[in-house]
C-alpha positions in Angstrom: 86.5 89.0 97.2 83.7 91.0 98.5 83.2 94.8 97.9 86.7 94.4 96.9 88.4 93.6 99.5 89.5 90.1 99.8 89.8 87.2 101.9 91.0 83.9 102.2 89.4 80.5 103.9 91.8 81.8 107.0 90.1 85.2 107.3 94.2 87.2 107.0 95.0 89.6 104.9 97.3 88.3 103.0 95.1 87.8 100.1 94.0 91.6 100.1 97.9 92.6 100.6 99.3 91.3 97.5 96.5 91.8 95.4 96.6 95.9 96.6 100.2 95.6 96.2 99.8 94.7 92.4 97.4 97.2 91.6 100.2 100.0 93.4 102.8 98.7 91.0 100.8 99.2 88.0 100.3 102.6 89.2 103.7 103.1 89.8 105.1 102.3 86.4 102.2 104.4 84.9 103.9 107.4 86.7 107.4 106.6 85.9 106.4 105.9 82.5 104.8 109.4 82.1 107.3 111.8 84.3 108.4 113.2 81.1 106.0 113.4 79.0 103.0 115.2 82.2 103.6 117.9 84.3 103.5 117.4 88.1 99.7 117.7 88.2 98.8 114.9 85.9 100.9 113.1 87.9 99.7 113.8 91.2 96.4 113.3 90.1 97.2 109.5 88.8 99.0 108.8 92.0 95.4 109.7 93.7 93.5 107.9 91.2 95.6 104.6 91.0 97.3 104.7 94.1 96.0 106.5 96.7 92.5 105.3 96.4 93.6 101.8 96.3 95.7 102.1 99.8 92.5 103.8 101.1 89.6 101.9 100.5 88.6 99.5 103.3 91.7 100.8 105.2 88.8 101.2 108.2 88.5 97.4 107.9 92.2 96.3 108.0 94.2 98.8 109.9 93.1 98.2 112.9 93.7 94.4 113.2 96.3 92.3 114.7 100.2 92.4 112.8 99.6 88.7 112.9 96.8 88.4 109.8 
């Protein structure tokens, strides 16, 4: 892991994928969880906090590479 992103011995992303992935879900049942208790604001501004920022950072990096890795 380096200024979180991560890699493994192979260079892929893989490794970065799934670890992104669980940090999404997390935010996801935090949302669902809180639907009916938060108003539409709160909510959106968890989806950017825990979601949004997570699919974002590095995406410079990784979005640009081969489907392959």
């Amino acid at each position: 892991k380096l200024l979180g992103l991560v890699f493994d011995e192979h260079l892929s992303w893989h490794e970065h994928i799934s670890h992104i992935c669980q940090k999404i879900y997390s935010g996801i049942y935090a949302i669902v969880k809180l639907r009916y208790l938060f108003p539409l604001s709160v909510l959106r501004t968890v989806y950017m906090s825990h979601i949004q920022s997570y699919i974002s950072y590095g995406i410079e990096c990784y979005a640009l590479t081969y489907r392959s890795t």
